[in-house]
MILUMKE-436096 format. One record per residue: residue number from 0; residue in one letter; z, y, x of N, C-alpha, C in turn. Coordinates in steps of 0.001 Angstrom, whole numbers, plus 500000, padded with zeros to 6 digits. Layout:
// residues N
[site NUM,"A",[Z,Y,X],[Z,Y,X],[Z,Y,X]];
...
This chain:
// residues 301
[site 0,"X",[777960,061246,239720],[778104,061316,238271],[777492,060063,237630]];
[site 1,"X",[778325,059774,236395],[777296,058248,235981],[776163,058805,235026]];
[site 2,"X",[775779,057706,234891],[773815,057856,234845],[773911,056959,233594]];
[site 3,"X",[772970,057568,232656],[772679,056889,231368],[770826,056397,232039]];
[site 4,"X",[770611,055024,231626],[768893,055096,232294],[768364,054612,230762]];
[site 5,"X",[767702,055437,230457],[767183,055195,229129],[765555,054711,229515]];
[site 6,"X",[765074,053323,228984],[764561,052612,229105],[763513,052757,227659]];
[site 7,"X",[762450,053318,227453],[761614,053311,225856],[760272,053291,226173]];
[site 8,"X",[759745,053361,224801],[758325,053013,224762],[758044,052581,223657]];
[site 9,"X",[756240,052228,223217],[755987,051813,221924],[757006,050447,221948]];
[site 10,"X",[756544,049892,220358],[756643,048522,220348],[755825,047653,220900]];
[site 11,"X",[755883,046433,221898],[755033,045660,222129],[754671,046119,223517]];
[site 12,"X",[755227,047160,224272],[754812,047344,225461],[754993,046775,226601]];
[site 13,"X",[756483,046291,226226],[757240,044742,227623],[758541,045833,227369]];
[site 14,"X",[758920,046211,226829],[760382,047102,227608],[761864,045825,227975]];
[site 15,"X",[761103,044634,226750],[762629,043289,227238],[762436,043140,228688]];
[site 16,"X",[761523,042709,229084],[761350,041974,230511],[761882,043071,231933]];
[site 17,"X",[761523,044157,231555],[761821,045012,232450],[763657,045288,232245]];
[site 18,"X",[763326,045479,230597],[765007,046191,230802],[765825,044830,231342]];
[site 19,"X",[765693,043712,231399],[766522,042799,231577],[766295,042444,233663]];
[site 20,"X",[765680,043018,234146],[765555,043007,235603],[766308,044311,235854]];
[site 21,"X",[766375,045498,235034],[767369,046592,235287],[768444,046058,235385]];
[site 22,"X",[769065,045151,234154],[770426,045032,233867],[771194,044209,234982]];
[site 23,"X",[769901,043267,235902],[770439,042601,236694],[770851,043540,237226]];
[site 24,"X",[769817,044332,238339],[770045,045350,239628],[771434,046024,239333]];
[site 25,"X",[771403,046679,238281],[772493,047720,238304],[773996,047128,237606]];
[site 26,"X",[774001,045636,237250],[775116,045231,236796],[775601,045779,235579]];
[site 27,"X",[774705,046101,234529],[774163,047139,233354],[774230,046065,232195]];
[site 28,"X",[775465,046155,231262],[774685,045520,229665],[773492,046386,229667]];
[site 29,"X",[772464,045561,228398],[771847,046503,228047],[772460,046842,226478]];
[site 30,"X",[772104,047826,226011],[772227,048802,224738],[771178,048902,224141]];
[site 31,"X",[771152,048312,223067],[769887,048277,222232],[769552,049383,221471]];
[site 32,"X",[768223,050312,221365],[768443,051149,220730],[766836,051003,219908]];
[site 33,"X",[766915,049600,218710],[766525,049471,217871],[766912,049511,216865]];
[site 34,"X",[766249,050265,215707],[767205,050192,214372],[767406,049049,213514]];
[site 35,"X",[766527,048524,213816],[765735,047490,212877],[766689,045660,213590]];
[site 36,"X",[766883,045752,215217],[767279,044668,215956],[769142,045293,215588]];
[site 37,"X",[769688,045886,214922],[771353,045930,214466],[771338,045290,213413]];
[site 38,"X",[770285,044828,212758],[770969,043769,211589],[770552,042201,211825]];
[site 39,"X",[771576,041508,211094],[771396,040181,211530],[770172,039291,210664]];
[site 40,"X",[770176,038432,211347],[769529,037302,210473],[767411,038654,210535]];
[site 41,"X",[768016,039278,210941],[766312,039278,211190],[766177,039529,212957]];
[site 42,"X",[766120,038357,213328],[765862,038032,214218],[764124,037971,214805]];
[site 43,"X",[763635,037257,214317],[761661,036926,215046],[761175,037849,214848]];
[site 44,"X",[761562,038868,213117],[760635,040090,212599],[761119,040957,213741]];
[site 45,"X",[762116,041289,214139],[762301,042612,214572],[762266,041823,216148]];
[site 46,"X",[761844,041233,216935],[761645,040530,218094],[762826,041035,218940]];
[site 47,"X",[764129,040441,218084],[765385,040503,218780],[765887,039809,219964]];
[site 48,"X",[766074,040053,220986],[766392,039374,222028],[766822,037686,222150]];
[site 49,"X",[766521,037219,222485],[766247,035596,222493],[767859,035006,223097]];
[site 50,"X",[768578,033612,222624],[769631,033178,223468],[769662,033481,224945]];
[site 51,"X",[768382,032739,225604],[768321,033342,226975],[768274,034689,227235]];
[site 52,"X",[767385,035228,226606],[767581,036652,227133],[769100,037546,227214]];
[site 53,"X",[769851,037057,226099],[770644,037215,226068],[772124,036804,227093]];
[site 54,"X",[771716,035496,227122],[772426,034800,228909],[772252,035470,229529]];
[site 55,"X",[771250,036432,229999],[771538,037267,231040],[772086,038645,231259]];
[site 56,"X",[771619,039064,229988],[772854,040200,230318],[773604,040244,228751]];
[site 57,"X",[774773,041478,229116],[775249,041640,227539],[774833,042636,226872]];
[site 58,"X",[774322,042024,225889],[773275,042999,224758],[774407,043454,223824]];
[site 59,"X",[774738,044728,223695],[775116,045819,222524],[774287,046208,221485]];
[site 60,"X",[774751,046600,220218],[774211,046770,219187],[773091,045936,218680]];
[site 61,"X",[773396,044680,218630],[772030,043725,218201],[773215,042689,217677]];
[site 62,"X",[772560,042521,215832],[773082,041811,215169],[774208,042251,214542]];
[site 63,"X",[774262,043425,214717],[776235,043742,214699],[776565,044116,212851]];
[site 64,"X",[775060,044046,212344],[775017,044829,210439],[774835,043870,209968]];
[site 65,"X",[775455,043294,208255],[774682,042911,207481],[773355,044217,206400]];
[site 66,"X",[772856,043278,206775],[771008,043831,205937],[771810,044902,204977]];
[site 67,"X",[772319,044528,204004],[773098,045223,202596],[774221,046760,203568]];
[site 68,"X",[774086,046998,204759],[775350,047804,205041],[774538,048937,205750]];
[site 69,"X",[775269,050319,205091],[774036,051259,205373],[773964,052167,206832]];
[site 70,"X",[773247,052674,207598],[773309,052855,208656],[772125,054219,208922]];
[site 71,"X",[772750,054658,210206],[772104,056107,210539],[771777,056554,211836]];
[site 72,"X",[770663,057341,212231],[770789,057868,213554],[772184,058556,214092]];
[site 73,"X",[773026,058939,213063],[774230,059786,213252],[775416,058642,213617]];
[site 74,"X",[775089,057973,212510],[776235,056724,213521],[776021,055830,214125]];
[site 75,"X",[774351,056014,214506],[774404,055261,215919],[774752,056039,217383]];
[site 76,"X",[774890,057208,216793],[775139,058610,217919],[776753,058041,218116]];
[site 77,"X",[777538,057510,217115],[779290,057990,217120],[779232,056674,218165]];
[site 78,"X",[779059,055852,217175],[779292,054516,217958],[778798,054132,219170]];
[site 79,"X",[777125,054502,220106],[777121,054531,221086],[777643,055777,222512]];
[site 80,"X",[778085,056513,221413],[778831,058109,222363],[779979,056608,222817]];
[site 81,"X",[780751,056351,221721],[782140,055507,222020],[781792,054766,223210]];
[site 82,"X",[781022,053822,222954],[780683,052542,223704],[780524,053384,225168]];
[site 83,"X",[779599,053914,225448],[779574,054772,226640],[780325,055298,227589]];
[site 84,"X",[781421,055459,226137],[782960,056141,226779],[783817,055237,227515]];
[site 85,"X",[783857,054091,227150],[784429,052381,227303],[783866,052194,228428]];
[site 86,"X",[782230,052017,228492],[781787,051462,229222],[781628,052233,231014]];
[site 87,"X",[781577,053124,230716],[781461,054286,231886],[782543,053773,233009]];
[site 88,"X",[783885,053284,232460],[784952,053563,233234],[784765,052154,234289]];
[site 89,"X",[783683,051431,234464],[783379,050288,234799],[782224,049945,235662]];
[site 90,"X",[781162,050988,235300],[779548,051108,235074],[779767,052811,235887]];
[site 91,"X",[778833,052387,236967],[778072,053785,237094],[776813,054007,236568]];
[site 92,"X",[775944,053343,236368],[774826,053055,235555],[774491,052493,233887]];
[site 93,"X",[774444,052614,233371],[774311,052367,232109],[772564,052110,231118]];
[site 94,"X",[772482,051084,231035],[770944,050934,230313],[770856,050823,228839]];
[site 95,"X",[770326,051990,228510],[769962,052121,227072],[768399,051689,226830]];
[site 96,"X",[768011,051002,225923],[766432,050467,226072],[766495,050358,224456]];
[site 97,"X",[765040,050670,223977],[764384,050505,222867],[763204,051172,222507]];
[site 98,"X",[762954,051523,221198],[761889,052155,220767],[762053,053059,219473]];
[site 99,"X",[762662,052955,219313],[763581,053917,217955],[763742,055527,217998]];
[site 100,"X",[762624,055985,217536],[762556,057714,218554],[763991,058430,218059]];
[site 101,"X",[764376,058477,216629],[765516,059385,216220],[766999,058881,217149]];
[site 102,"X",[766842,057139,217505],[767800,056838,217997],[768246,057269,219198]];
[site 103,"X",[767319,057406,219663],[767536,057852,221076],[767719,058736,221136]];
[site 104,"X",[767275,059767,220540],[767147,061420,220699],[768918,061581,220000]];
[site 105,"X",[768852,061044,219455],[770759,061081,218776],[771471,060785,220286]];
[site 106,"X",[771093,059647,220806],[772211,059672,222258],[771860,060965,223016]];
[site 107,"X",[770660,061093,223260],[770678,062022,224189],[770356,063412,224420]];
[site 108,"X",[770258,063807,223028],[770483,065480,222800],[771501,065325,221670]];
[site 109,"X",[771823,064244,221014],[772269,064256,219801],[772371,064509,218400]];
[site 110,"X",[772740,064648,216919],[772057,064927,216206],[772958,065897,215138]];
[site 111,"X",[772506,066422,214469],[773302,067087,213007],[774273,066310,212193]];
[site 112,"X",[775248,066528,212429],[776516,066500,211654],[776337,065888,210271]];
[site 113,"X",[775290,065054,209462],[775543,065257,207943],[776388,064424,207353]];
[site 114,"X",[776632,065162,206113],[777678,064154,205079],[777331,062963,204748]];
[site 115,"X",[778003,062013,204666],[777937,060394,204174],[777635,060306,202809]];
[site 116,"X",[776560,059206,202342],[775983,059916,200974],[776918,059072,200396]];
[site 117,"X",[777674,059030,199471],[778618,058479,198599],[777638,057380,197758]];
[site 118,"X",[777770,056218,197744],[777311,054917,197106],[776830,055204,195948]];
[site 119,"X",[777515,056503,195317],[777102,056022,193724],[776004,057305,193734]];
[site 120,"X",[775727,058568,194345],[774577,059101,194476],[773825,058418,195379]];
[site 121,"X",[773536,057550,196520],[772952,056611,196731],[771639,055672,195943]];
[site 122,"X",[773177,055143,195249],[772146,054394,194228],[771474,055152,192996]];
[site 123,"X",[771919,056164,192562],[771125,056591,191570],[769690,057698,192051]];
[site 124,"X",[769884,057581,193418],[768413,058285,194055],[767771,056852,193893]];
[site 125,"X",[767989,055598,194382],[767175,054685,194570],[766928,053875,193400]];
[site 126,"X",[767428,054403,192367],[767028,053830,190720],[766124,054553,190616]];
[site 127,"X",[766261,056022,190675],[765340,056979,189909],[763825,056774,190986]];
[site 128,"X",[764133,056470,191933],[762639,056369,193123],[762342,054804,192644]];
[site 129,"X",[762574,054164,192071],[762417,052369,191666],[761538,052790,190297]];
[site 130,"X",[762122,054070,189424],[761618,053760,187985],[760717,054972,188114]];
[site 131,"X",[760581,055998,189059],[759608,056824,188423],[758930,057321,189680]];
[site 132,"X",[759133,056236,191217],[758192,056725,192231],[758450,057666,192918]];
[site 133,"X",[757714,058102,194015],[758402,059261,194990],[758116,061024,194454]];
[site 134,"X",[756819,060901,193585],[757078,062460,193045],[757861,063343,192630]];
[site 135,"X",[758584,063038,191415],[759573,063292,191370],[760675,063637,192303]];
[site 136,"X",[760727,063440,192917],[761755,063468,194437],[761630,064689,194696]];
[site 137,"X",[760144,064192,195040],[759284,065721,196022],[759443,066662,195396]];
[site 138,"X",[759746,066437,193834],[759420,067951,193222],[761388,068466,193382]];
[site 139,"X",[761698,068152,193203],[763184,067877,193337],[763642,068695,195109]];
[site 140,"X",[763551,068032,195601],[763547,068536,196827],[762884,069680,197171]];
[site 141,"X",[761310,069838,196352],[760869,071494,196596],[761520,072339,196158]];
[site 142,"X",[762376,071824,194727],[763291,073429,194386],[764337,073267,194886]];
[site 143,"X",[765123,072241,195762],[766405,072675,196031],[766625,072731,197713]];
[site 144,"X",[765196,072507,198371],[765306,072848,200177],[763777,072889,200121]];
[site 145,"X",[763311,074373,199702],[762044,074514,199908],[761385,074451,201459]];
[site 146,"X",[762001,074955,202597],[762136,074567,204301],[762083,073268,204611]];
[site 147,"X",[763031,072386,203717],[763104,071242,204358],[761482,070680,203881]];
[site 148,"X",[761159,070999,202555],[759990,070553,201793],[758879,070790,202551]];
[site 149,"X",[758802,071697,202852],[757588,072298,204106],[757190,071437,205181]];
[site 150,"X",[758542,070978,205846],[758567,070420,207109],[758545,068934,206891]];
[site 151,"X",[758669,068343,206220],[758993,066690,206175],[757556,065901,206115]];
[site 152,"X",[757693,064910,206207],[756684,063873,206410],[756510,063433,204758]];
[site 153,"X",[755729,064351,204092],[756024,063419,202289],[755508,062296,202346]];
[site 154,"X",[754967,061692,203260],[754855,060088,202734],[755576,059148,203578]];
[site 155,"X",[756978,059943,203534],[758051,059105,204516],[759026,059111,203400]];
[site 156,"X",[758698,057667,202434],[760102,057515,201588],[761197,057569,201972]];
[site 157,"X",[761824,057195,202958],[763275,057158,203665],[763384,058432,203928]];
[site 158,"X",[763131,059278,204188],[763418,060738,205051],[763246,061790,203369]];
[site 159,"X",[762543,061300,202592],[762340,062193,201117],[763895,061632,200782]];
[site 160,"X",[763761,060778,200500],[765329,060174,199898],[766142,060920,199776]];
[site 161,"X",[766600,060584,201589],[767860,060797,202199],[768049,062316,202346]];
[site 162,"X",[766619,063303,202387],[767453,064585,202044],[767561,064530,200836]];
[site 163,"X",[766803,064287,199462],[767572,064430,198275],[769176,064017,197802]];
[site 164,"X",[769365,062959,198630],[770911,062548,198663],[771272,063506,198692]];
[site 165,"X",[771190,063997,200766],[772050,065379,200739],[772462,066723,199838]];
[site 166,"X",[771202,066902,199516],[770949,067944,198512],[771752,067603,197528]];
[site 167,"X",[771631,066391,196655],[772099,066382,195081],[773435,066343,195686]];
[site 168,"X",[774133,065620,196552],[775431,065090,196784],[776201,066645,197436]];
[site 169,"X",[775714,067710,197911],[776663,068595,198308],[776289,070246,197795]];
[site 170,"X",[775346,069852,196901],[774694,070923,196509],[773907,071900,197388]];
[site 171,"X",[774046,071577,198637],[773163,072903,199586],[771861,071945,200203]];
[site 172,"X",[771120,073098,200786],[770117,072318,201108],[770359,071646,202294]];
[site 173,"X",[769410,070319,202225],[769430,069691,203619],[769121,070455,204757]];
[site 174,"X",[768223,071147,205023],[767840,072379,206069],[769180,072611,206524]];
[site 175,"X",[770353,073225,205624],[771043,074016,206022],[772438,073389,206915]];
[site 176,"X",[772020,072057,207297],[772864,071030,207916],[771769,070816,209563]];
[site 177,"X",[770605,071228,209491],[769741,071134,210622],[770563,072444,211496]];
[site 178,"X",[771084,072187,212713],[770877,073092,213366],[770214,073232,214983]];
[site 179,"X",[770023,071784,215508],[769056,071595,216627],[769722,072031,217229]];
[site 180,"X",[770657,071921,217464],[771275,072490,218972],[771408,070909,219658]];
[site 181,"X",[770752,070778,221022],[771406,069833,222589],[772575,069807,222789]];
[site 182,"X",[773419,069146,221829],[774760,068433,222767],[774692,068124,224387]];
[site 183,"X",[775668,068750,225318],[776170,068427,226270],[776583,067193,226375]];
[site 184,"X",[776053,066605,227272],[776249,065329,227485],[777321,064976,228855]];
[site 185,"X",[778786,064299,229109],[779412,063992,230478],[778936,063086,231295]];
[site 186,"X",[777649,062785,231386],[776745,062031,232170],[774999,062490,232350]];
[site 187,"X",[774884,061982,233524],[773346,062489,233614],[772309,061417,232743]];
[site 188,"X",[770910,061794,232302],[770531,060685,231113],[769092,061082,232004]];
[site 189,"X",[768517,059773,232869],[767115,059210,233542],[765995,058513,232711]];
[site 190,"X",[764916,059421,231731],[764774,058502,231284],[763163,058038,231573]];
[site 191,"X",[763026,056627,231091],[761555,056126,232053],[761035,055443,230785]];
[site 192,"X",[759492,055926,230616],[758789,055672,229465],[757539,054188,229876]];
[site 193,"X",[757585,053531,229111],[756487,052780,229575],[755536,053041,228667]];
[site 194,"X",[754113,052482,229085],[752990,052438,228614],[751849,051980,228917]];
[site 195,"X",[750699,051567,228143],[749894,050846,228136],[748402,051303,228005]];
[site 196,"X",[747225,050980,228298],[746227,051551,227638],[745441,051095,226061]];
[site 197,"X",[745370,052000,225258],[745611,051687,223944],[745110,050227,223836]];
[site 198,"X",[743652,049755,224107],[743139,048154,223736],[744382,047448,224470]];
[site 199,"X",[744545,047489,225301],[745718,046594,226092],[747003,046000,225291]];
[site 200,"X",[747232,047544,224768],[748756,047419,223932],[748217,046479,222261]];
[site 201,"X",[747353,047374,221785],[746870,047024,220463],[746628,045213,220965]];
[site 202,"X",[746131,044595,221820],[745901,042992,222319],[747427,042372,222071]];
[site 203,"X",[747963,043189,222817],[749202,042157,222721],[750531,042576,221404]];
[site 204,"X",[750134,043718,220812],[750610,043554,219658],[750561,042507,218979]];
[site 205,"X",[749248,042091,218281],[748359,041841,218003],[748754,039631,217952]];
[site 206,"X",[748991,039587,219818],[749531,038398,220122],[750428,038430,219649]];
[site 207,"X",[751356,039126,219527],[752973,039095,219083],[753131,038536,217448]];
[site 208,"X",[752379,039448,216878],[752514,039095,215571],[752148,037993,215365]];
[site 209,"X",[750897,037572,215932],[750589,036014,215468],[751694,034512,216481]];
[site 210,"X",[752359,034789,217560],[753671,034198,217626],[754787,034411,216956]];
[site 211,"X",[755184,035588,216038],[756168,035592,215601],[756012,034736,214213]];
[site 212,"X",[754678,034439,213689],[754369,033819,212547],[754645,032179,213097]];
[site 213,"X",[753736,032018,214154],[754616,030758,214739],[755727,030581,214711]];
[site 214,"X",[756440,031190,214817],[757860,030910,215353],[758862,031117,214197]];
[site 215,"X",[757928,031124,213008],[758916,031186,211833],[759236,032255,211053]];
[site 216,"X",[758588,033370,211386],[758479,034750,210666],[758150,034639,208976]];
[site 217,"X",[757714,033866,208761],[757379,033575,207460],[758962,033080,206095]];
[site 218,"X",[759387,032165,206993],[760552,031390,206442],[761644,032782,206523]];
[site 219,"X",[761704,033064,207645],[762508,034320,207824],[762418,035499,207038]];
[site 220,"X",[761682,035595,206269],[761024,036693,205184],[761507,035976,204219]];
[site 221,"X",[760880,034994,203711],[761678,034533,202439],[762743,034371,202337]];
[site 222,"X",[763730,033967,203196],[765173,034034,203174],[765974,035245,202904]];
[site 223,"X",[765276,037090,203030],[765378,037895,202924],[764560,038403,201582]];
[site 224,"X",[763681,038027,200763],[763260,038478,199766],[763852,038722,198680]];
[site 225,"X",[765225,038539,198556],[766224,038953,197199],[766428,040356,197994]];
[site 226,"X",[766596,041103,198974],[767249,041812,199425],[766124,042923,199735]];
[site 227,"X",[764448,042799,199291],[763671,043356,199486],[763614,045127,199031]];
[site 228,"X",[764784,045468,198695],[764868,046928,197985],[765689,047175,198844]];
[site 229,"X",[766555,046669,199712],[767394,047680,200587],[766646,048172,201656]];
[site 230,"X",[767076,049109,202389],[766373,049765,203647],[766001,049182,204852]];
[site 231,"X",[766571,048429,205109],[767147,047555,206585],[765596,046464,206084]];
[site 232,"X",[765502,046564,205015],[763895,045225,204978],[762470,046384,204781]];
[site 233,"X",[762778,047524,204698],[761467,048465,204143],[761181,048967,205498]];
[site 234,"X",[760826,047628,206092],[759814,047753,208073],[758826,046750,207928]];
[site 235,"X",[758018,046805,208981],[756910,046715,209224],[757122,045366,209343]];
[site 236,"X",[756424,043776,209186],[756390,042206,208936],[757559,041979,207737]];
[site 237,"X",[758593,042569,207126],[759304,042265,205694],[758607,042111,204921]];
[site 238,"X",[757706,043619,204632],[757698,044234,203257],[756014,044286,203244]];
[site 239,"X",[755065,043603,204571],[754035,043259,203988],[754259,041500,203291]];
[site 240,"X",[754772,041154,204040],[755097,039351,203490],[755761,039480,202424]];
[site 241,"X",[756425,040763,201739],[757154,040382,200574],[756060,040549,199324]];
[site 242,"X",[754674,041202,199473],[753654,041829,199047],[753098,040480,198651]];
[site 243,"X",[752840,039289,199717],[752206,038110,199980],[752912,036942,198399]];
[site 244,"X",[754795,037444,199114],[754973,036481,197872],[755069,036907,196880]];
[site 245,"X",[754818,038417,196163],[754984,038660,195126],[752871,038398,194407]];
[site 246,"X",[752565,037915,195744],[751296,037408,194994],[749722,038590,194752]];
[site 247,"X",[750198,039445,195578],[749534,040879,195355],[748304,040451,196792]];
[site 248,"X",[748990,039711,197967],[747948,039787,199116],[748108,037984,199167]];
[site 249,"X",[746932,038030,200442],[747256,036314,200577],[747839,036526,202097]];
[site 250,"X",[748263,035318,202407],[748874,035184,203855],[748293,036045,204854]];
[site 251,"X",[746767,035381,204785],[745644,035809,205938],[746077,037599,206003]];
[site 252,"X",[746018,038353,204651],[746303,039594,204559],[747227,040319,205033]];
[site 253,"X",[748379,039320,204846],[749587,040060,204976],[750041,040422,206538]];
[site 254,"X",[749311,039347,206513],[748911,039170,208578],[748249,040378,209256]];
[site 255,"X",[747346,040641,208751],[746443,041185,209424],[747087,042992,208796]];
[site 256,"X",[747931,043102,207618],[748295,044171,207526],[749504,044781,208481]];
[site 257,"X",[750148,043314,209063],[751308,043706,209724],[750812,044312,211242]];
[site 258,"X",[749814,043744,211746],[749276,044030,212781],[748509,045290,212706]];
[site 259,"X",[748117,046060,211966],[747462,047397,211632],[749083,047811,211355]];
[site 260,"X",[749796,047795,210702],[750807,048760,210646],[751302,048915,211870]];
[site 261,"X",[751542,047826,212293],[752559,047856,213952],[752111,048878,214511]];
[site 262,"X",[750417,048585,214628],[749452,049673,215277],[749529,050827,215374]];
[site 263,"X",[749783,051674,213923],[750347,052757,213319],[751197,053054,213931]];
[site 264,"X",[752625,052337,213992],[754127,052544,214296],[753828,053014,215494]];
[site 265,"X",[753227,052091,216179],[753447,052470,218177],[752620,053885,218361]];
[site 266,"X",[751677,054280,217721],[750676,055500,217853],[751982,056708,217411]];
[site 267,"X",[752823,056480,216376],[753741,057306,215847],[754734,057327,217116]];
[site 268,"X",[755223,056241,217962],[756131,056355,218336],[755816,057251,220023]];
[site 269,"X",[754211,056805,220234],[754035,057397,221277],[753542,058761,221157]];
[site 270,"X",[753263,059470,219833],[753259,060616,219426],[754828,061650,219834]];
[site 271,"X",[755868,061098,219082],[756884,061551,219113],[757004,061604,220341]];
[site 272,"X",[757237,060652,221550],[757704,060651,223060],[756766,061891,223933]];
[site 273,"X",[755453,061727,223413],[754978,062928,224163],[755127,064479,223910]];
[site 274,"X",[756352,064573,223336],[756917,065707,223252],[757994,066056,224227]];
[site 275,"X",[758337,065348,224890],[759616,064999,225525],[759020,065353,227154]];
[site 276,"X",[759527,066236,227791],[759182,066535,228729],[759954,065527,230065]];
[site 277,"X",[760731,064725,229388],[761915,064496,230487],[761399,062847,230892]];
[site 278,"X",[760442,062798,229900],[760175,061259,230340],[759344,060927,231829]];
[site 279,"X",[759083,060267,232209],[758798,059976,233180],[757776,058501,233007]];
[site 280,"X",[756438,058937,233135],[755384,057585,232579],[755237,056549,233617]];
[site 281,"X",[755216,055139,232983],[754868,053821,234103],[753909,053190,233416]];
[site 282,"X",[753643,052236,233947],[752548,050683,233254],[753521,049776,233907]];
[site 283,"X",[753739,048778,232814],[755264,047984,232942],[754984,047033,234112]];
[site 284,"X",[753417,047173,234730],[753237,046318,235599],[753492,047058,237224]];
[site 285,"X",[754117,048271,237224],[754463,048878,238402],[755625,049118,238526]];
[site 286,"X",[756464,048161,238509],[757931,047995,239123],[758204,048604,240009]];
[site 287,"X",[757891,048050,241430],[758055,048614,242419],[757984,050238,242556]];
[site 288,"X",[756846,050708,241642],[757396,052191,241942],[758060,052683,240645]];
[site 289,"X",[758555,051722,239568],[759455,052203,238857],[760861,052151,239533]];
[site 290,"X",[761297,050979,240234],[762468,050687,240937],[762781,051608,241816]];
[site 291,"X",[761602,052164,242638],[761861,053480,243587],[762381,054722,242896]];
[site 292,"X",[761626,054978,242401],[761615,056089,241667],[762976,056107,240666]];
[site 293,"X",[763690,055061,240154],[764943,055122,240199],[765910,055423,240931]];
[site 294,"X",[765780,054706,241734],[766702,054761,243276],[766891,055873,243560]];
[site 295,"X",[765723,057199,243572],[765757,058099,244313],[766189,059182,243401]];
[site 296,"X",[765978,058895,242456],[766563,059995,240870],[768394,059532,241050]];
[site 297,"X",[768224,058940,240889],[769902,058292,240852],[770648,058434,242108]];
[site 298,"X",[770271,058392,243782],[771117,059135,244637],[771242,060475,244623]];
[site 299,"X",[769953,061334,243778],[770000,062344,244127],[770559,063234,242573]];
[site 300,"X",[771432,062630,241891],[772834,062552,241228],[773925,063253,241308]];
């Protein structure tokens, strides 16, 4: 049967270097399953795969959005179900790699069905959250999906939003579009988690951010600062540097905030994964018994 090998982990853990020695072995594009690495032109912020890296294998879903074009765990579910479908007939192996918890969990249990929010309720959620802040929302959303209100992350602007969309745009509650059911999947899905020990990871975060400032992260922000209200820029190195030029922090700050948020992100992301019973833990520096331990999951297929 073919094999999906899902490849994740925080940010900053190594998952390029490894996933790109998979892609050799198994003759595997890889499949990107970052949200943030599908739009273009942010390249250094979202530490999108490099020309070379790219010479070596063929990278899917990286670059493929403009910033302005709106996007979802649900249609990254349609579009990589497709690709899968394409690619299978070629591939007994298949490498999915990233860090994107909803993304993944969309390929591989899959996700709820919801309606497409129509542009013009869209924008008038993101006027009314521009002129009067996220309360309002919240209160909004408590009377019309008191369940969903219960359960949500309230200091997750994107996720308050986007159920009020739902809500205002179809009149029922967002809840009532949750139904958690595991899609059946026509392939088996292997998946291998990496990880680090926290000072270790937090070090080379840490390095990262201060090369990506080298390498032009700065210029790359300003070239994106007209566009600072769409979604695709409200991540972690945008929208502290957009803080910097609107004159609120200084450089040194904005720096040192991106590197505490990152911090945040990866603690969130390795929160979410340890729910997941199916993962399977490494330290990116034990190949050899990650490579085995493939081998032997995958004959026994």
């Amino acid at each position: 049967m073919n094999v999906l090998l899902v490849l994740l982990g925080p940010t900053g853990v190594g998952k390029t270097d490894l996933s790109l020695q998979l892609a050799r072995k198994y003759g595997s594009p890889v499949i990107s399953a970052d949200s943030r690495q599908l739009y273009r032109d942010l390249v250094i912020g979202t530490a999108a795969p490099t020309p070379a890296q790219r010479a070596q294998a063929v990278h899917y879903m990286v670059g493929t959005l403009e910033p302005t074009e709106y996007y979802s765990a649900s249609l990254f579910e349609t579009h990589v179900m497709a690709l899968l479908d394409t690619l299978f007939k070629c591939h007994r192996v298949l490498l999915l790699s990233g860090g994107s918890m909803m993304y993944i969990d969309a390929v591989c249990r899959g996700i709820d069905d919801m309606p497409t929010v129509t542009p013009d309720v869209r924008e008038s959620v993101r006027r009314q959250y521009e002129q009067e802040g996220l309360p309002p929302l919240l209160e909004e959303l408590r009377h019309s999906d008191p369940v969903h209100y219960s359960e949500v992350d309230r200091q997750n602007r994107k996720r308050v939003i986007h159920a009020v969309e739902i809500c205002r745009m179809t009149g029922r509650p967002y809840s009532s579009f949750r139904t958690r059911r595991v899609k059946t999947r026509p392939f088996r899905i292997l998946k291998i988690g990496l990880t680090r020990p926290r000072e270790e990871l937090y070090d080379r975060i840490n390095y990262r951010v201060d090369r990506m400032m080298a390498d032009g992260m700065l210029d790359e922000a300003r070239k994106m600062y007209s566009l600072r209200h769409l979604n695709a820029l409200n991540t972690v190195g945008y929208k502290e540097l957009f803080l910097y030029f609107n004159g609120e922090w200084t450089l040194e700050q904005a720096v040192e905030k991106i590197k505490r948020n990152t911090r945040i992100y990866a603690r969130k992301q390795m929160t979410w994964f340890r729910h997941d019973d199916s993962i399977t833990w490494f330290h990116p520096d034990e190949k050899q018994a990650i490579f085995a331990f493939i081998e032997k999951k995958i004959s026994s297929f």
